[in-house]
C-alpha positions as CSV (number, residue, x, y, z in Angstrom):
1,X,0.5,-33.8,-26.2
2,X,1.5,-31.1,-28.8
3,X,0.1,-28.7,-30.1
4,X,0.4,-29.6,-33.9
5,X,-1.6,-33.1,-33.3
6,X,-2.5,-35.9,-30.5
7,X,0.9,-37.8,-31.1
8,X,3.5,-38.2,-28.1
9,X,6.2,-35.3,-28.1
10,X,8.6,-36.2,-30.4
11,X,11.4,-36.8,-27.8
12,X,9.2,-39.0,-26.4
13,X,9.5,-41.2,-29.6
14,X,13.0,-41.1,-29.7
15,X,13.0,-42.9,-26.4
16,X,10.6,-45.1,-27.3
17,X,11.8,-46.8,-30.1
18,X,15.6,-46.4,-29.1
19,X,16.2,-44.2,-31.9
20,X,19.8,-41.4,-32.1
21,X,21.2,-40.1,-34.9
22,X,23.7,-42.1,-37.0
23,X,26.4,-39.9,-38.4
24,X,27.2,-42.4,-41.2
25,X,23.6,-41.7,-42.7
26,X,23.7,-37.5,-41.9
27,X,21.2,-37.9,-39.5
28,X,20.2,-35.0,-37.4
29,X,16.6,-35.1,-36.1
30,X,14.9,-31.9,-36.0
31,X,12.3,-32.1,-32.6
32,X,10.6,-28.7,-32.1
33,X,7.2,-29.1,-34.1
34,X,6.3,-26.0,-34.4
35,X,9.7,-25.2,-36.8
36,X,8.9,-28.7,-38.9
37,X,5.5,-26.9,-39.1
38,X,7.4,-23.5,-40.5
39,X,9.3,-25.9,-43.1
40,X,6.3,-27.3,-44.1
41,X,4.2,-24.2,-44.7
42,X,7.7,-22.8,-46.3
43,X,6.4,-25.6,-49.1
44,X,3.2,-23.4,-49.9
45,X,-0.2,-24.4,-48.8
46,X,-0.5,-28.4,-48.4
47,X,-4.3,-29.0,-49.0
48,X,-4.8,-31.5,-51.5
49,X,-0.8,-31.6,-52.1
50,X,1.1,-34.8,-52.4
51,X,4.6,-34.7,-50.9
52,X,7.9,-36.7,-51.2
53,X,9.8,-36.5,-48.4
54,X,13.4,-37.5,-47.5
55,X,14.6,-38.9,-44.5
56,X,11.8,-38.3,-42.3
57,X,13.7,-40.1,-39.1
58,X,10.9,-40.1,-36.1
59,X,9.0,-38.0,-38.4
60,X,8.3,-34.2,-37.1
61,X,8.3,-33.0,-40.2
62,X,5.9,-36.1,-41.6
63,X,3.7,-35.2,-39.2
64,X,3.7,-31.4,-39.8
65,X,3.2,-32.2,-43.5
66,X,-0.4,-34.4,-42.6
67,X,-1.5,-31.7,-40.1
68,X,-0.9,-29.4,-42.0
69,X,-3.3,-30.9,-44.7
70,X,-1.2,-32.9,-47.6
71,X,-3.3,-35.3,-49.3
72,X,-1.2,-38.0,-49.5
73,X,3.3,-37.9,-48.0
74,X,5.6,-40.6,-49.1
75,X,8.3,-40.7,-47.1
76,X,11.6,-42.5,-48.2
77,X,13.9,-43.6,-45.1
78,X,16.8,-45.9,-45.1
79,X,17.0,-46.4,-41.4
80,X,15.1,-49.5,-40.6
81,X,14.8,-48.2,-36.8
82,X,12.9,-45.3,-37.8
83,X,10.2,-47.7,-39.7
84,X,8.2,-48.5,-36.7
85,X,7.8,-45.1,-35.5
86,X,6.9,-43.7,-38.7
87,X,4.0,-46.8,-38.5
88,X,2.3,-45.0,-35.6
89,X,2.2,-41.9,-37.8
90,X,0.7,-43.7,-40.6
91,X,-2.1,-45.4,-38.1
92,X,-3.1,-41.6,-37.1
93,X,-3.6,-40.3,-40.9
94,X,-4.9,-43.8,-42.3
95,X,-4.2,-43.7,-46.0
96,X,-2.2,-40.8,-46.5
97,X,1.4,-41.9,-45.5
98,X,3.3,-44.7,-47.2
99,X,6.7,-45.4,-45.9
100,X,9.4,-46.3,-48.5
101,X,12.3,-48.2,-47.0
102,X,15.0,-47.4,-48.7
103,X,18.1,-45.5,-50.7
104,X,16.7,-42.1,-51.8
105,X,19.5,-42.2,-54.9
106,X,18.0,-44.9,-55.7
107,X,13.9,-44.9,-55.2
108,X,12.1,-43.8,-58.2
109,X,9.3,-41.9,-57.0
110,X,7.7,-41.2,-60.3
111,X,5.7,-44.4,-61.0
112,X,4.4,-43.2,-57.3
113,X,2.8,-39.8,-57.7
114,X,0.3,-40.1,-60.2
115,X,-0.2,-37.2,-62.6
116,X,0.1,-34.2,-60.9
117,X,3.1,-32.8,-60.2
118,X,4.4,-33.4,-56.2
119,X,6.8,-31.7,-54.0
120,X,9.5,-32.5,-52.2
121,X,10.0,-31.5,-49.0
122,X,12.3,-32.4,-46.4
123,X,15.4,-32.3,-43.9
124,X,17.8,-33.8,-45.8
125,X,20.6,-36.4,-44.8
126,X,23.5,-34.0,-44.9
127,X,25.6,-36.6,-46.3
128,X,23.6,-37.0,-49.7
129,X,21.6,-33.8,-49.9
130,X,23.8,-32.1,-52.9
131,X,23.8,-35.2,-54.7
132,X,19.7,-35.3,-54.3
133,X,19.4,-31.5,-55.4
134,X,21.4,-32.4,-58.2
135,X,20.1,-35.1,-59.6
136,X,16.5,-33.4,-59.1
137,X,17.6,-30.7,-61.3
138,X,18.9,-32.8,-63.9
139,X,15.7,-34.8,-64.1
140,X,14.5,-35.4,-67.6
141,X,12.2,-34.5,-69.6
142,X,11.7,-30.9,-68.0
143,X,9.4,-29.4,-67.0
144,X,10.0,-31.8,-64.1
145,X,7.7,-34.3,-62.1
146,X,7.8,-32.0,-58.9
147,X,6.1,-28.5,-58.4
148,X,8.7,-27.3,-55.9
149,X,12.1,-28.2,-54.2
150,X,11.6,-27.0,-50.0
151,X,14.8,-28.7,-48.7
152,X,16.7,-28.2,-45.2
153,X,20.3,-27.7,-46.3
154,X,23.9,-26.8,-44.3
155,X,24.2,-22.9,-44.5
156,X,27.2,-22.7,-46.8
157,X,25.7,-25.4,-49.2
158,X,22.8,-23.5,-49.5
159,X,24.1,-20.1,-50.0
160,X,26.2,-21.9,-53.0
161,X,22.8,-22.6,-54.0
162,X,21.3,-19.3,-54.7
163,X,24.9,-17.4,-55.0
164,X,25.2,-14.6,-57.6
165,X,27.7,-14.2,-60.7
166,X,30.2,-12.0,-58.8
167,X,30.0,-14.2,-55.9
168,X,33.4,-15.6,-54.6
169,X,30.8,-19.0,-53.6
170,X,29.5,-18.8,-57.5
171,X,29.7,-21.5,-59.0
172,X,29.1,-24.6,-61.0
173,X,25.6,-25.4,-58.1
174,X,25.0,-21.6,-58.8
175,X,24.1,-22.0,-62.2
176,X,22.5,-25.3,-62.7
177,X,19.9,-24.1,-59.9
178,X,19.6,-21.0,-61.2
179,X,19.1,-22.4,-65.2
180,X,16.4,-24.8,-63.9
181,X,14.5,-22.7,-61.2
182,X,14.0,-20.0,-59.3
183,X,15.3,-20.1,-56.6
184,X,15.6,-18.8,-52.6
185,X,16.5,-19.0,-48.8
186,X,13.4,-18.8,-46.8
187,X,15.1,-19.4,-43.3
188,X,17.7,-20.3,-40.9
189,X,17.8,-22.7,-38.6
190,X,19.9,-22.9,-35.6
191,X,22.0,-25.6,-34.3
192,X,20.4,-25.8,-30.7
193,X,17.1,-26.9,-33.2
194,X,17.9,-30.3,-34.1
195,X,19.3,-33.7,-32.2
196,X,22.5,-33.6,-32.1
197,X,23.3,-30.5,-32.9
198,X,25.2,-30.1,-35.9
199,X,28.3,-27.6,-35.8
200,X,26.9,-25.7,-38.7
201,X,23.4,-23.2,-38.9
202,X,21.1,-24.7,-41.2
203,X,18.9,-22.7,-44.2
204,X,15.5,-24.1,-45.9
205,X,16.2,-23.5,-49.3
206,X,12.8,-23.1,-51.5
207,X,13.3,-24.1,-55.3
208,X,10.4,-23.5,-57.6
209,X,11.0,-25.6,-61.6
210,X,11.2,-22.7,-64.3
211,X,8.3,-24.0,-66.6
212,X,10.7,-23.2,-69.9
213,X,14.6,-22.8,-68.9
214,X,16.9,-21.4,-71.8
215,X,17.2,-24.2,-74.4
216,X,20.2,-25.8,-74.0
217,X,21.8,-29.5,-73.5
218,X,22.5,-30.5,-69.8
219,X,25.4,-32.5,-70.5
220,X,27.2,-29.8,-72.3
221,X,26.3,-27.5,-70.2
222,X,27.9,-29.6,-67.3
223,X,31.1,-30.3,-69.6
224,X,31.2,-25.9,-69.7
225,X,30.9,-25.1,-66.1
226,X,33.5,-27.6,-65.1
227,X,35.9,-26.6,-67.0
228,X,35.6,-22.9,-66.5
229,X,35.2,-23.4,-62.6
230,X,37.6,-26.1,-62.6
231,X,40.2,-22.9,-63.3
232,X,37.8,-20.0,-61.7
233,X,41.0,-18.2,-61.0
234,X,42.1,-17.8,-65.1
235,X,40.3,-16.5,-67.9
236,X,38.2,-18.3,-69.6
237,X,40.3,-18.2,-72.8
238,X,42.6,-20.3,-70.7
239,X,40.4,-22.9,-68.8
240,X,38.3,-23.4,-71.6
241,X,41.0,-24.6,-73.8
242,X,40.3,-28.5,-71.7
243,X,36.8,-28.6,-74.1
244,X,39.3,-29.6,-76.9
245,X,38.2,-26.7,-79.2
246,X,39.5,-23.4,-79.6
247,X,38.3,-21.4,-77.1
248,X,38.4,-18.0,-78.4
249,X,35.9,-19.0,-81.1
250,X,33.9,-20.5,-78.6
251,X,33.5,-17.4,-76.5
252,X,33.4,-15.0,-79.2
253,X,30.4,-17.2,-80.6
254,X,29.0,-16.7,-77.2
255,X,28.9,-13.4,-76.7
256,X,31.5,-13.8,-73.7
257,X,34.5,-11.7,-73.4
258,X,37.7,-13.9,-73.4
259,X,39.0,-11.9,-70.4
260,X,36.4,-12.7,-68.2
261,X,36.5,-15.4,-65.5
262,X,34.4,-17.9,-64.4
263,X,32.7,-16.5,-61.5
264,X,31.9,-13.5,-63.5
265,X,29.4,-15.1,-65.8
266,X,25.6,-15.3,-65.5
267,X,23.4,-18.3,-66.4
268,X,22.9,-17.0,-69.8
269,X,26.2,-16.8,-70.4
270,X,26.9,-20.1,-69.5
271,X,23.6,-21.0,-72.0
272,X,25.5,-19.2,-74.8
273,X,28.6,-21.2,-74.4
274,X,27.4,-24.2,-73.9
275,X,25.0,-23.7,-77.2
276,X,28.5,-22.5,-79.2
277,X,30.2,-25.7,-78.3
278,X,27.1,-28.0,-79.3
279,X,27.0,-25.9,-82.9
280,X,31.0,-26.7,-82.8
281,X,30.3,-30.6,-82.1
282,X,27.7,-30.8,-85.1
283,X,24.6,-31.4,-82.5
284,X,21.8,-29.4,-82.7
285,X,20.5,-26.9,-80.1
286,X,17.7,-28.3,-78.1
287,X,14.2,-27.3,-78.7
288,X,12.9,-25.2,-75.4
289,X,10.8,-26.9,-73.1
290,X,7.3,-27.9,-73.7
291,X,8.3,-27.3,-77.4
């Protein structure tokens, strides 16, 4: 028994249904239930809530997330030996867990949610979990279809997340996160925690969507960050020279000093630029959010 709900012990599971980690998919279950019940309540309270979550694996965390109250927790998993064991969760909290086999890149969860906004919680495959954050923060139209982002990251990835302008680990993550939401490590997490152990510490990152982010078009915005981090060691007179246009006007529209580098830049800085070269292209700046 344990002491989050009547379900065998988690390692108990594992044996059961034959289940160890798979490298290939980032696997790396995470078996104490009283820390899946710390990421969960990291989310904010769960009554009522419905939850996405990513690669759930024997399902600690799902079950966490249902104990802890969520209304409803779909949980995407790609690893067809984890399915029946996520079943038995789903038979304890009838109705409120529907298991999604398949490629979280690829599952659209939005046709699944209803109209309220959801949140995503989860451990994340390693493998794919800069890829999901990305793509979550480049989700169109904004304000986006979750309420909050509370996401099990490596240490390093997610200090990149949250990383200041002055930051050496600054960077192109940095300011996409911090244009689209607020955003903050809650906790680490220690190796010995999870099955295998990875050789990296381990930080829930909690993201909350800014309801109205600086106006200003993703794309070009990408196109601006990866040419100036591209060259973070030269000024920005220099590596932004790849945009095609003349960079010097481009800053100086901007408000940005040509000297300056890369990793000296804040989010609005990166706004301004990013607005000079859509004047410089002929497109219009885009409208704020909600507008």
């Amino acid at each position: 028994m344990s002491a989050l709900d009547d379900l065998p012990p988690l390692r108990e599971v594992i044996r059961a249904h034959g289940l160890s980690a798979q490298k290939s998919l980032g696997q790396n279950f995470l078996l104490d239930l009283n820390l899946t019940a710390r990421v969960a309540r990291a989310s904010g309270p769960l009554e009522g809530a419905t939850v996405i979550e990513v690669g759930p694996g024997p399902g600690g965390l799902t079950r966490a997330l249902l104990a802890l109250g969520a209304a409803r927790v779909i949980a995407i998993e790609r690893d067809r030996r984890c399915i029946e064991a996520l079943g038995e969760i789903a038979t304890r909290y009838p109705g409120r867990l529907e298991v999604i086999e398949g490629d979280a890149l690829k599952v659209d969860v939005r046709p699944l949610i209803g109209d309220a906004p959801a949140r995503v919680v989860a451990n994340l495959p390693y493998n794919i979990a800069t890829l999901l954050l990305v793509g979550w923060l480049s989700a169109e139209p904004w304000p986006p279809w979750f309420a909050s982002l509370t996401l099990m990251f490596q240490k390093e990835v997610a200090e990149r997340i949250v990383a200041a302008p002055g930051s050496k680990i600054y960077g192109r993550l940095a300011v996409l996160a911090g244009w689209r939401a607020q955003a903050k490590i809650a906790f680490d997490v220690a190796p010995s925690a999870f099955v295998p152990p990875p050789k990296v510490t381990s930080s829930v990152v909690h993201l909350v969507p800014r309801a109205a982010p600086a106006p200003c078009a993703l794309a070009v915005l990408e196109k601006v960050t990866e040419a100036a981090f591209g060259q973070r060691r030269k000024m920005l007179r220099q590596s932004l020279k790849s945009l095609g246009t003349d960079p010097l006007a481009l800053l100086e529209a901007a408000g940005v000093e040509p000297t300056a580098r890369a990793e000296e830049i804040d989010v609005a800085g990166f706004v301004a630029l990013a607005n000079a070269l859509s004047v410089v292209r002929g497109a219009p700046v885009p409208a704020p959010a909600g507008a």
